[in-house]
PDBQT receptor file of N, H, CA, C and O in Angstrom, charges set to zero:
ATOM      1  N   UNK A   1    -181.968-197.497 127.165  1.00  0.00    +0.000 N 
ATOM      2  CA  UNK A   1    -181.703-198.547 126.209  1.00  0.00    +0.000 C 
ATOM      3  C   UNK A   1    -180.905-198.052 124.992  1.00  0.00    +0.000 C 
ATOM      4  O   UNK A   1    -180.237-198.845 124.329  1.00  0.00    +0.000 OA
ATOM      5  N   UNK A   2    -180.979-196.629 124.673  1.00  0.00    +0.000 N 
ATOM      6  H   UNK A   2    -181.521-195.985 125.213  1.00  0.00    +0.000 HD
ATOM      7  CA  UNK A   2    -180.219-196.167 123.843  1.00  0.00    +0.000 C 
ATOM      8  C   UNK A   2    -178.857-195.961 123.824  1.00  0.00    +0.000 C 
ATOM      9  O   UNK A   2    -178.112-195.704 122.878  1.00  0.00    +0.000 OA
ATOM     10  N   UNK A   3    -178.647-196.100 124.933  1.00  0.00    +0.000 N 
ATOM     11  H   UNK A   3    -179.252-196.309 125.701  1.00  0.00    +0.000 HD
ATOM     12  CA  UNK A   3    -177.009-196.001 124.979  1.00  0.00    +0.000 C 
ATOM     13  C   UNK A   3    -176.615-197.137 124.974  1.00  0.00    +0.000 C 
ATOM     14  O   UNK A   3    -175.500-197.261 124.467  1.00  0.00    +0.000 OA
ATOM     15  N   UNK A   4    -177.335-198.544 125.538  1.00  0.00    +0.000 N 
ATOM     16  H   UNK A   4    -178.241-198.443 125.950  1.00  0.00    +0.000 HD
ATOM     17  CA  UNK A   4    -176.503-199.849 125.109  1.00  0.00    +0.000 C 
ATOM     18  C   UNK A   4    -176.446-200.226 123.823  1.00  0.00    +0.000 C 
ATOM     19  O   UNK A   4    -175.400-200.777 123.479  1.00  0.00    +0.000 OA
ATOM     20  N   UNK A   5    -177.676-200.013 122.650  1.00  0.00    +0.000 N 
ATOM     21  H   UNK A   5    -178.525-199.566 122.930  1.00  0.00    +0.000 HD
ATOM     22  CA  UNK A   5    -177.200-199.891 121.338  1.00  0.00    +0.000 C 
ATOM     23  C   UNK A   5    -175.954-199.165 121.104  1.00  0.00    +0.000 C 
ATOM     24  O   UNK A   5    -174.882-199.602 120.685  1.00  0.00    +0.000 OA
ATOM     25  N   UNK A   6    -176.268-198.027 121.434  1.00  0.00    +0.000 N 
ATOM     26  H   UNK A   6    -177.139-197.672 121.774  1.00  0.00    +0.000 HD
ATOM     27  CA  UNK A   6    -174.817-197.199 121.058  1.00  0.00    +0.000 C 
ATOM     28  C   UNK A   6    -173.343-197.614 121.459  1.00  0.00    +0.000 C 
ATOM     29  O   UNK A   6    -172.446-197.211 120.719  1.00  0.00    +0.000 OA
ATOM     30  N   UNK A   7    -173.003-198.386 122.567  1.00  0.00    +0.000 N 
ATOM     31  H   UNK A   7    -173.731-198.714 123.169  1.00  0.00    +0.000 HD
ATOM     32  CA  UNK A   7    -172.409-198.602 123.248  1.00  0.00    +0.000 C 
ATOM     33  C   UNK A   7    -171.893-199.908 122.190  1.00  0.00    +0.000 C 
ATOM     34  O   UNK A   7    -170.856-199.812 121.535  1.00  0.00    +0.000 OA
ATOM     35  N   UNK A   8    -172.896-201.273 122.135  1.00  0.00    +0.000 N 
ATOM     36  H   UNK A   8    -173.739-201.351 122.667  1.00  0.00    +0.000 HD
ATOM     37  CA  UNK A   8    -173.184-202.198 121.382  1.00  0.00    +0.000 C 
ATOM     38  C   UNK A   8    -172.502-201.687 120.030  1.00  0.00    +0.000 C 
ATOM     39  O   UNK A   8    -171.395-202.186 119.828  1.00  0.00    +0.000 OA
ATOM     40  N   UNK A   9    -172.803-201.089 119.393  1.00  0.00    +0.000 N 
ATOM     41  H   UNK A   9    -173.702-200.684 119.557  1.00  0.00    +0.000 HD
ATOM     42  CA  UNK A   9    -172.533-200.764 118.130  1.00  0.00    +0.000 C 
ATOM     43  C   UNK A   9    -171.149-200.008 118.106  1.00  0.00    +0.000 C 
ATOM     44  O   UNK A   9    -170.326-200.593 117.400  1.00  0.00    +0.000 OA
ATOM     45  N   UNK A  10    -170.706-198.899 118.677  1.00  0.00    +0.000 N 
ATOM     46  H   UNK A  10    -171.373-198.424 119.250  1.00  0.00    +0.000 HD
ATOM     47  CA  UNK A  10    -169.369-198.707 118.722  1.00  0.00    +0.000 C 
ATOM     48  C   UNK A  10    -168.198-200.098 118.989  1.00  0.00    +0.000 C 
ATOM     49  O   UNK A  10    -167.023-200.163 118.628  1.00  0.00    +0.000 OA
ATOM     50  N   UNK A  11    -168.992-201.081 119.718  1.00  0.00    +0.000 N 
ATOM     51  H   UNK A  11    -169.947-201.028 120.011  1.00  0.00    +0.000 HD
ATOM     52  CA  UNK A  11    -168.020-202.170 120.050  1.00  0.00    +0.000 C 
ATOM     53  C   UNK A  11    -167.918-202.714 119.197  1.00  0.00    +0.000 C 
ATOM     54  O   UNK A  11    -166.724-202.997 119.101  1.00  0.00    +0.000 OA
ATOM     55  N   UNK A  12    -168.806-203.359 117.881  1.00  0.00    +0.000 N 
ATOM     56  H   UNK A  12    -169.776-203.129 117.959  1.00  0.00    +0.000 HD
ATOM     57  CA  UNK A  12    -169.045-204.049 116.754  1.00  0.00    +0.000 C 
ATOM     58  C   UNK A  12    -168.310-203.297 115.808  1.00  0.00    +0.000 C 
ATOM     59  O   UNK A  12    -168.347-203.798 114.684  1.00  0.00    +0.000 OA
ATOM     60  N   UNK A  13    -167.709-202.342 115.897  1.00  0.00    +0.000 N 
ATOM     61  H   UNK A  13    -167.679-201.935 116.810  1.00  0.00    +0.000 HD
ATOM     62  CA  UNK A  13    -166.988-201.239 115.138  1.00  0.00    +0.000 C 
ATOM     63  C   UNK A  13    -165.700-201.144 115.105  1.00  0.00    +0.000 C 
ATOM     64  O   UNK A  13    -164.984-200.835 114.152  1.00  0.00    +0.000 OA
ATOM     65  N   UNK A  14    -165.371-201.460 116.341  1.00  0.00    +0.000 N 
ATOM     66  H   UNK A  14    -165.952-201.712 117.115  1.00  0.00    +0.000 HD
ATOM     67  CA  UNK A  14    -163.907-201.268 116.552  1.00  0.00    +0.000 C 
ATOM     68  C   UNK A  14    -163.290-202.891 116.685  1.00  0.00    +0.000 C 
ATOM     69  O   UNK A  14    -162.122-203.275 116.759  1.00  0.00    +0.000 OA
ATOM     70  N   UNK A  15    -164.560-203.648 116.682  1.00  0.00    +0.000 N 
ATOM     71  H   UNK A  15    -165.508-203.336 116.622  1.00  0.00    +0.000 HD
ATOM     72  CA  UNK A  15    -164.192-205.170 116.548  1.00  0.00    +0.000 C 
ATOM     73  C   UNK A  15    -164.003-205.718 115.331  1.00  0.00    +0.000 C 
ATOM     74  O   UNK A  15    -163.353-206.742 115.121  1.00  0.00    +0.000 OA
ATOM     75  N   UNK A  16    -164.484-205.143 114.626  1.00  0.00    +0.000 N 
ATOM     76  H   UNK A  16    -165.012-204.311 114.796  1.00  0.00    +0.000 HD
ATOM     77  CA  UNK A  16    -164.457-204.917 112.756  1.00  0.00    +0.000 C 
ATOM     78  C   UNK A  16    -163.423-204.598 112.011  1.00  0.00    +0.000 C 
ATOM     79  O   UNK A  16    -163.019-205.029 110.931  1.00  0.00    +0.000 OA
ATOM     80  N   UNK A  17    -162.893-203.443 113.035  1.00  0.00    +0.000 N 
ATOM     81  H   UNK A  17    -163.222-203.093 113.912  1.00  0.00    +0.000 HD
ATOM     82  CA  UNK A  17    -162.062-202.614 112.729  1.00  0.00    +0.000 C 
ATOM     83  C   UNK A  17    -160.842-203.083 113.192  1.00  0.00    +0.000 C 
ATOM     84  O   UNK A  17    -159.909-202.322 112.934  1.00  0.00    +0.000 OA
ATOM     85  N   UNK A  18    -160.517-204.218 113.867  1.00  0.00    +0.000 N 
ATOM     86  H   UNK A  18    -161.275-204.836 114.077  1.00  0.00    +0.000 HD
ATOM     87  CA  UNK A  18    -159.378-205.020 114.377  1.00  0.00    +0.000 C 
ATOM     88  C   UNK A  18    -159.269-205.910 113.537  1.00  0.00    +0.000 C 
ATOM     89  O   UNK A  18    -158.281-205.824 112.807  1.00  0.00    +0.000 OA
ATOM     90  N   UNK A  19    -160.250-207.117 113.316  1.00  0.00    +0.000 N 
ATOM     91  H   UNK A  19    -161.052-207.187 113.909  1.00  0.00    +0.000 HD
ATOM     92  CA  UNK A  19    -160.409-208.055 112.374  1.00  0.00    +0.000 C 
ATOM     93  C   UNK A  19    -159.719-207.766 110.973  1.00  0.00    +0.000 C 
ATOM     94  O   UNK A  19    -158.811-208.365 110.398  1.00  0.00    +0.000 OA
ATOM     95  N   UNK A  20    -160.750-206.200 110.478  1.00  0.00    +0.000 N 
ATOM     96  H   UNK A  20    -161.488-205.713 110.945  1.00  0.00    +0.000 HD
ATOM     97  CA  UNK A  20    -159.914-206.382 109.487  1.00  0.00    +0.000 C 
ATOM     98  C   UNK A  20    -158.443-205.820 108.951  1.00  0.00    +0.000 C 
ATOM     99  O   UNK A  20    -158.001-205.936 107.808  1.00  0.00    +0.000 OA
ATOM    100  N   UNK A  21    -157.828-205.202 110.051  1.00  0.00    +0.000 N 
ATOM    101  H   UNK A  21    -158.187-205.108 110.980  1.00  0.00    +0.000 HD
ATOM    102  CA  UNK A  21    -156.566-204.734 110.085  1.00  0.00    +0.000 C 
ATOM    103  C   UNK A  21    -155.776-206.152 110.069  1.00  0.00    +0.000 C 
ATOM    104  O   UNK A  21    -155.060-206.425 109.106  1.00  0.00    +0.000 OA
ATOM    105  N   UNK A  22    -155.965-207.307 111.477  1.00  0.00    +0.000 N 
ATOM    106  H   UNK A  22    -156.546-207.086 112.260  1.00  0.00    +0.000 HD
ATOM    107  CA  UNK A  22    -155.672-208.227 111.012  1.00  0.00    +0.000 C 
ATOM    108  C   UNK A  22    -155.527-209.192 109.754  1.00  0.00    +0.000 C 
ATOM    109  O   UNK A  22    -154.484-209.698 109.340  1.00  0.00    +0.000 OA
ATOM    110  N   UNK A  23    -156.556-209.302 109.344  1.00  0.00    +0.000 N 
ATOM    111  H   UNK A  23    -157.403-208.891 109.680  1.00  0.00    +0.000 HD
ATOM    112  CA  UNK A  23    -156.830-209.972 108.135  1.00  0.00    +0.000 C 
ATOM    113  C   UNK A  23    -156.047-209.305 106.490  1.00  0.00    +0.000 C 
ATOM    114  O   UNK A  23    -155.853-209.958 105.465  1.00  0.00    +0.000 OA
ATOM    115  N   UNK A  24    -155.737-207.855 106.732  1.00  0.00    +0.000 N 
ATOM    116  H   UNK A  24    -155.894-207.324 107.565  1.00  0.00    +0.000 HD
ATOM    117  CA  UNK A  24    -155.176-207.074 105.996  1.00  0.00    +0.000 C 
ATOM    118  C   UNK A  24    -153.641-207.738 105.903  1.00  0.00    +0.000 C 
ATOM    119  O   UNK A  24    -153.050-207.985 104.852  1.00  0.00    +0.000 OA
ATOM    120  N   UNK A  25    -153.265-207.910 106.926  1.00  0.00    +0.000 N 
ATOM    121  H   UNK A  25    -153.746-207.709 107.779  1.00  0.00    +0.000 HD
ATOM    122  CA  UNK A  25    -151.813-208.247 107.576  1.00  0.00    +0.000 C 
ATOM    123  C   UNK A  25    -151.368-209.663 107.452  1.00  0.00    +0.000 C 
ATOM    124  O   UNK A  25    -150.242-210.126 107.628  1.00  0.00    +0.000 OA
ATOM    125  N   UNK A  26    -152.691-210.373 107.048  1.00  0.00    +0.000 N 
ATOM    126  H   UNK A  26    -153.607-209.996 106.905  1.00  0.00    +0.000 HD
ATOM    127  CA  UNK A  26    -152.500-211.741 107.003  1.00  0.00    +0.000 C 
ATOM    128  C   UNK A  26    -152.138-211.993 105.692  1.00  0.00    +0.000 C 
ATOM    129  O   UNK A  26    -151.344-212.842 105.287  1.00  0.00    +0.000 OA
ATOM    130  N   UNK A  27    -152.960-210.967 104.885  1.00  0.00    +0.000 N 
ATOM    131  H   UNK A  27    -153.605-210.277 105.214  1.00  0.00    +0.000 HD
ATOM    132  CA  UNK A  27    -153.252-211.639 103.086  1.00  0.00    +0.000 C 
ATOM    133  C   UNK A  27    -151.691-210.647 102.542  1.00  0.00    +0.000 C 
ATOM    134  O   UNK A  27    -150.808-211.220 101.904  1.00  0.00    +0.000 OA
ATOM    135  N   UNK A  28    -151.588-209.230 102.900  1.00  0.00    +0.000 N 
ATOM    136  H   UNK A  28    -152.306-208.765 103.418  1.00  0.00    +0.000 HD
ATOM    137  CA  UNK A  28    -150.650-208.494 102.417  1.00  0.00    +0.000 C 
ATOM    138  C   UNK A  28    -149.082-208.394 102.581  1.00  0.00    +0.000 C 
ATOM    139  O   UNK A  28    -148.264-207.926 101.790  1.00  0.00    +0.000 OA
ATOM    140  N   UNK A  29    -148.876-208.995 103.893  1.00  0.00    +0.000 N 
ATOM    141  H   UNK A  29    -149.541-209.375 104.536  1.00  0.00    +0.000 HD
ATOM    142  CA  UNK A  29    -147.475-208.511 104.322  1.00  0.00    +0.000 C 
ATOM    143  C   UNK A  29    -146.931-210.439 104.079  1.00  0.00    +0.000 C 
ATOM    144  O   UNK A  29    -147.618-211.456 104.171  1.00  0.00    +0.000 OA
ATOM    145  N   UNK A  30    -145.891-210.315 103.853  1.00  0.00    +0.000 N 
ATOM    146  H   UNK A  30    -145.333-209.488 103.778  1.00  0.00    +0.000 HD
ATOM    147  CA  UNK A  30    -145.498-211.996 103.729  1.00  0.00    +0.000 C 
ATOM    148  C   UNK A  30    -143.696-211.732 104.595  1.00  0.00    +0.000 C 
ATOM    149  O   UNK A  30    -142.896-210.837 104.319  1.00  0.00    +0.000 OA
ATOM    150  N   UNK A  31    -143.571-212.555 105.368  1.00  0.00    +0.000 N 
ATOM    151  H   UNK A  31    -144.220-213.282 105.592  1.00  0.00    +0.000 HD
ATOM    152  CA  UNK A  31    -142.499-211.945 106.286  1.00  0.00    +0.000 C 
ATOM    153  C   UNK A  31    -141.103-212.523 105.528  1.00  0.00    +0.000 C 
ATOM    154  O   UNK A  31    -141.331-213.398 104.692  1.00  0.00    +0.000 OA
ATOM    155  N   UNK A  32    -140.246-212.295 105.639  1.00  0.00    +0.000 N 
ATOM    156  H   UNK A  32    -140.061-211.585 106.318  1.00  0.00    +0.000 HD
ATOM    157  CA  UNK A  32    -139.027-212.659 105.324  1.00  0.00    +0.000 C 
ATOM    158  C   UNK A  32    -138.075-213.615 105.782  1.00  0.00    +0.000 C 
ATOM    159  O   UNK A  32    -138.059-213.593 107.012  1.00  0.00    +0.000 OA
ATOM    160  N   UNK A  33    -137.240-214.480 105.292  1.00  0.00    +0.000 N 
ATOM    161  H   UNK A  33    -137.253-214.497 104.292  1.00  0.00    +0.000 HD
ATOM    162  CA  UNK A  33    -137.241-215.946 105.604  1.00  0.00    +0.000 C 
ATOM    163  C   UNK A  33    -135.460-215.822 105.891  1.00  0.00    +0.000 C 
ATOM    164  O   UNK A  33    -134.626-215.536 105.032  1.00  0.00    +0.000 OA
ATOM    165  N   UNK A  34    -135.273-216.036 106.912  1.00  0.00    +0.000 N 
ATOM    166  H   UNK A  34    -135.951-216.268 107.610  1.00  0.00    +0.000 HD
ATOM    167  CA  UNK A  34    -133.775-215.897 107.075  1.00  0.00    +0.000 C 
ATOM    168  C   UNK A  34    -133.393-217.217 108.178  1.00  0.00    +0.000 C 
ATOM    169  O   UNK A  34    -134.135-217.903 108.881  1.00  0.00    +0.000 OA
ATOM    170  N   UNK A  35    -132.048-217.229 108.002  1.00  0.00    +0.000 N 
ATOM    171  H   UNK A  35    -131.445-216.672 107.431  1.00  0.00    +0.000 HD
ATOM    172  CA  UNK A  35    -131.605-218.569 109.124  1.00  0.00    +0.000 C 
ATOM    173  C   UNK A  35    -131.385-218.135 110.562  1.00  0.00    +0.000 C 
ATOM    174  O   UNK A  35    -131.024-216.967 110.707  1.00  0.00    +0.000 OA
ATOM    175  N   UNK A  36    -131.510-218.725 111.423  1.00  0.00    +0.000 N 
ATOM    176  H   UNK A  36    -131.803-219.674 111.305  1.00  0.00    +0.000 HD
ATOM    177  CA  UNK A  36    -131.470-218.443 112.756  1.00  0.00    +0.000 C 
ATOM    178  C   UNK A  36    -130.376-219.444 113.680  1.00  0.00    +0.000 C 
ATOM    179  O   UNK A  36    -130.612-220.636 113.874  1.00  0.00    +0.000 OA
ATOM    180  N   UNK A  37    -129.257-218.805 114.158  1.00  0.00    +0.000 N 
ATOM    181  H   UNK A  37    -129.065-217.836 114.000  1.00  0.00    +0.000 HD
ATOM    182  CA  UNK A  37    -128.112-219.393 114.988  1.00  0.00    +0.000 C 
ATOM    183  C   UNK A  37    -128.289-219.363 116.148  1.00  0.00    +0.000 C 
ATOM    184  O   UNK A  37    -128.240-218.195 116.533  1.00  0.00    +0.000 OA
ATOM    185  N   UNK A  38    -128.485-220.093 116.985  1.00  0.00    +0.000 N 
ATOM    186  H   UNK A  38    -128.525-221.042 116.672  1.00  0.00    +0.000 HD
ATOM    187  CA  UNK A  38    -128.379-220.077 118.660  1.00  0.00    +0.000 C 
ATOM    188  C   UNK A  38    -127.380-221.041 118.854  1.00  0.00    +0.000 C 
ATOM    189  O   UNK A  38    -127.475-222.227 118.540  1.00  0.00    +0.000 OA
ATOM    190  N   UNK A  39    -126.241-220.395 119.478  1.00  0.00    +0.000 N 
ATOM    191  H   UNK A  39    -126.163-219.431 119.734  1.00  0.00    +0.000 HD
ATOM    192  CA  UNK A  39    -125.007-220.706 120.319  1.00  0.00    +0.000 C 
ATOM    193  C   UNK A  39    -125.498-221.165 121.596  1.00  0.00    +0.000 C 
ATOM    194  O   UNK A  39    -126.028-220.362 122.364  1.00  0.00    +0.000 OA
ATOM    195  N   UNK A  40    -125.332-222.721 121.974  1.00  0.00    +0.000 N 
ATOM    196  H   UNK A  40    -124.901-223.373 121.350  1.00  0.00    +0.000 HD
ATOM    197  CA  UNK A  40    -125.532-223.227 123.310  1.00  0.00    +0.000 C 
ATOM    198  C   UNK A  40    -124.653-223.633 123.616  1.00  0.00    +0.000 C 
ATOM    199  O   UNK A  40    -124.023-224.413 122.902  1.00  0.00    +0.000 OA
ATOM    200  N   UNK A  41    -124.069-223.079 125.393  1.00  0.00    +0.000 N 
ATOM    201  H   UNK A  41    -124.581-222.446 125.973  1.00  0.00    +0.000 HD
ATOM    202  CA  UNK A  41    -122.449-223.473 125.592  1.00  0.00    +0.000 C 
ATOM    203  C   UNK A  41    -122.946-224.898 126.087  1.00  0.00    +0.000 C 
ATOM    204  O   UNK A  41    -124.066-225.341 126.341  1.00  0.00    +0.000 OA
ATOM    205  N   UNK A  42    -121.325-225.582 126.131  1.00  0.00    +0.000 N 
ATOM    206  H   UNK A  42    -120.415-225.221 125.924  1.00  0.00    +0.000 HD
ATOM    207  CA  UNK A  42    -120.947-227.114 126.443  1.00  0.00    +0.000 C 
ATOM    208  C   UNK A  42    -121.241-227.351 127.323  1.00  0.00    +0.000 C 
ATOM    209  O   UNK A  42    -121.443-228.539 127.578  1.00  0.00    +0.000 OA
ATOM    210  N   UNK A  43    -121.413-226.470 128.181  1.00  0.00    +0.000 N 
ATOM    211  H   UNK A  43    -121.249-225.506 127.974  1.00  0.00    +0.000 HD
ATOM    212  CA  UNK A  43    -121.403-226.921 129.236  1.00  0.00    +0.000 C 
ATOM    213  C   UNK A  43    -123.238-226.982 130.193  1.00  0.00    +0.000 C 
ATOM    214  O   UNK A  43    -123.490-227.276 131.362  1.00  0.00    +0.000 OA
ATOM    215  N   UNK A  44    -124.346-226.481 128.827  1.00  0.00    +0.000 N 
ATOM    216  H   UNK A  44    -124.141-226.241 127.878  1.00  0.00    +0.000 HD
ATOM    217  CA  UNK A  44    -125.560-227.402 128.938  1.00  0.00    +0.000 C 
ATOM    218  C   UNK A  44    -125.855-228.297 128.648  1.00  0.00    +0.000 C 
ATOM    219  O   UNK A  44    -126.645-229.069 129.190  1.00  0.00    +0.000 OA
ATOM    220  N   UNK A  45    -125.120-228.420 127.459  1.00  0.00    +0.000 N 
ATOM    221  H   UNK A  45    -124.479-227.792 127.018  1.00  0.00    +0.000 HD
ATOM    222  CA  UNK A  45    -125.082-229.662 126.530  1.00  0.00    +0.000 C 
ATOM    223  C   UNK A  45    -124.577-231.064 127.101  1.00  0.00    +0.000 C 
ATOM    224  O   UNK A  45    -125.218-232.096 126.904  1.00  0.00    +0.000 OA
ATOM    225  N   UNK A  46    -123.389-231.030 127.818  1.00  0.00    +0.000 N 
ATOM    226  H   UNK A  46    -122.869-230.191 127.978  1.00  0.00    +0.000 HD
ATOM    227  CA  UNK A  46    -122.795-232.062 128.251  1.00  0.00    +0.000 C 
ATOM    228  C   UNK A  46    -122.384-231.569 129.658  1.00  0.00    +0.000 C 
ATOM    229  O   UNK A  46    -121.158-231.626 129.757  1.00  0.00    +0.000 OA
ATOM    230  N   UNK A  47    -122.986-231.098 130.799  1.00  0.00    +0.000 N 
ATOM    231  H   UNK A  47    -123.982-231.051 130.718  1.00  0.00    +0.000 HD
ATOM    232  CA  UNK A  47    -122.775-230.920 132.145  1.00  0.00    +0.000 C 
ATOM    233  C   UNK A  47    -121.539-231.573 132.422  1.00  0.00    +0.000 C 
ATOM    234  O   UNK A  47    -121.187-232.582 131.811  1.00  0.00    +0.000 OA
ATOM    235  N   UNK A  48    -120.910-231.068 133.264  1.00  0.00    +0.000 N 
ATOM    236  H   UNK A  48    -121.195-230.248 133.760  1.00  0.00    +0.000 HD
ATOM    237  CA  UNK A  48    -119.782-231.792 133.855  1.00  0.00    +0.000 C 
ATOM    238  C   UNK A  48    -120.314-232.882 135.307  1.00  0.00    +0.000 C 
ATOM    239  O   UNK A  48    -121.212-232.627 136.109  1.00  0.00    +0.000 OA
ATOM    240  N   UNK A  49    -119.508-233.986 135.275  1.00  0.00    +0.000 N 
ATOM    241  H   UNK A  49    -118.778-234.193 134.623  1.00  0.00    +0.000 HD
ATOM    242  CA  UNK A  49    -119.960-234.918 135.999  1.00  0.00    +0.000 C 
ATOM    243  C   UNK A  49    -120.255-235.043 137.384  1.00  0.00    +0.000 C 
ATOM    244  O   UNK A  49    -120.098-233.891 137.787  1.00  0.00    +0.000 OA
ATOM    245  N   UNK A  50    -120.463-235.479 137.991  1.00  0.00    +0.000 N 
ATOM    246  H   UNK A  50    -120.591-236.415 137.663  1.00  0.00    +0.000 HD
ATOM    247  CA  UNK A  50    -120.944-234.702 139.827  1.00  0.00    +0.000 C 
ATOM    248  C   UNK A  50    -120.631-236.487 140.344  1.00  0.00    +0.000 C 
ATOM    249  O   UNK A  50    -121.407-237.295 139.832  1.00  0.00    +0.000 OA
ATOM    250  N   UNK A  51    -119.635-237.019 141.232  1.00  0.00    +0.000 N 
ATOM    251  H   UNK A  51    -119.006-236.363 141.648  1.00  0.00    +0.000 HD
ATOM    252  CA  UNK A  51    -119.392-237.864 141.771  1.00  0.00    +0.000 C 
ATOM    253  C   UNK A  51    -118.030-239.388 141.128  1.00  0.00    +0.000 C 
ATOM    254  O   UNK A  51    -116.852-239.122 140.892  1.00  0.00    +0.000 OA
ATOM    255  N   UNK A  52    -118.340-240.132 141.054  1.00  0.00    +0.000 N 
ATOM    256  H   UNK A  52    -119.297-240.348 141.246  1.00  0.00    +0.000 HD
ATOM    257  CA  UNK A  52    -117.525-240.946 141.209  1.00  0.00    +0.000 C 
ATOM    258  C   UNK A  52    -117.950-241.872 139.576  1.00  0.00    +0.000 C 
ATOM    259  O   UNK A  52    -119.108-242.197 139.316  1.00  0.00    +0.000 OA
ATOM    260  N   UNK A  53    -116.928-242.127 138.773  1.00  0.00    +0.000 N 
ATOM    261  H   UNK A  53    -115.987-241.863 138.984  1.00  0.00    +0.000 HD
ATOM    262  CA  UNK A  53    -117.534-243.115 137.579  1.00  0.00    +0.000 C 
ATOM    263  C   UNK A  53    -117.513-244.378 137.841  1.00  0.00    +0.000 C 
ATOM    264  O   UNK A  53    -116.552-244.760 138.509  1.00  0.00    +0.000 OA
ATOM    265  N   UNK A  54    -118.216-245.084 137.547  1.00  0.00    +0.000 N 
ATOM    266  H   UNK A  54    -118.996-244.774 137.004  1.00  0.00    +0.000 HD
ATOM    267  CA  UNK A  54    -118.127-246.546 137.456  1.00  0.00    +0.000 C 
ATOM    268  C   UNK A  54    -117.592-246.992 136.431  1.00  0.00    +0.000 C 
ATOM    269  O   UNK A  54    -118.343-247.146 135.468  1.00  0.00    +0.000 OA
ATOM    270  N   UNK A  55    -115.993-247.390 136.249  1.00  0.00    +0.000 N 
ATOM    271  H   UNK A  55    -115.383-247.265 137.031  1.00  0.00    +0.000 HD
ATOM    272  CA  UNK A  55    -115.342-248.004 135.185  1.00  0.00    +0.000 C 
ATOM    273  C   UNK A  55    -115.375-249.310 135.267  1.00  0.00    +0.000 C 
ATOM    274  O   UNK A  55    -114.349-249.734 134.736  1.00  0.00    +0.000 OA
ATOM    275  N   UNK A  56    -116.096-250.261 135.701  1.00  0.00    +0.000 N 
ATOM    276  H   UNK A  56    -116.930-249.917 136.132  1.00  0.00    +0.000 HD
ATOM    277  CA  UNK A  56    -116.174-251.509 136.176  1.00  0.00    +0.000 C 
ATOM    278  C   UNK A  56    -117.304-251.865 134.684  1.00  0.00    +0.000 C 
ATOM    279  O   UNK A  56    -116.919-252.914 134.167  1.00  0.00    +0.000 OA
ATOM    280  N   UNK A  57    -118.045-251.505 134.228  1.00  0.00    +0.000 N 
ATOM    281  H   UNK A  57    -118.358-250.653 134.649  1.00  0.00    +0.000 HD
ATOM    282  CA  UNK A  57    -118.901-251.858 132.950  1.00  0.00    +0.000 C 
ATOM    283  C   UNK A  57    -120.248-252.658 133.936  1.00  0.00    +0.000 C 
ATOM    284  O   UNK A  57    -121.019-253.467 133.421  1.00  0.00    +0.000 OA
ATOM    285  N   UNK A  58    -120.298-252.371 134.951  1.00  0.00    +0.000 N 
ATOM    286  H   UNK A  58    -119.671-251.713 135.370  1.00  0.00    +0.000 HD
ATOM    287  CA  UNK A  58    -121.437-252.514 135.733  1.00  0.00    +0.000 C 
ATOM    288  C   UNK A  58    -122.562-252.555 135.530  1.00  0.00    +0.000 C 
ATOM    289  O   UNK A  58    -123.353-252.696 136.462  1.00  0.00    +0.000 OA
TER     290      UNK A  58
């Protein structure tokens, strides 16, 4: 039974020990705010046509 305490308790330790690295990272570091460009070609945007048009206003 002594080793599942031990076992138990090293886990509560290093679970502690994540949390508050996280939580460190949450309150301290503040990230930096920049603009972001994504180039999408034309040719997702507006596919080229596949068959026959209907110019009739059908």
């Amino acid at each position: 039974m002594p080793t599942l305490f031990r076992f138990l308790f090293v886990c509560a330790i290093l679970a502690g020990t994540v949390y508050g690295a996280m939580w460190a990272l949450v309150t301290f570091v503040e990230p930096q705010q920049r603009d972001v460009t994504i180039r999408i070609p034309s040719e997702r945007v507006n596919p080229p046509a596949t068959g026959t048009i209907d110019t009739t206003g059908r």
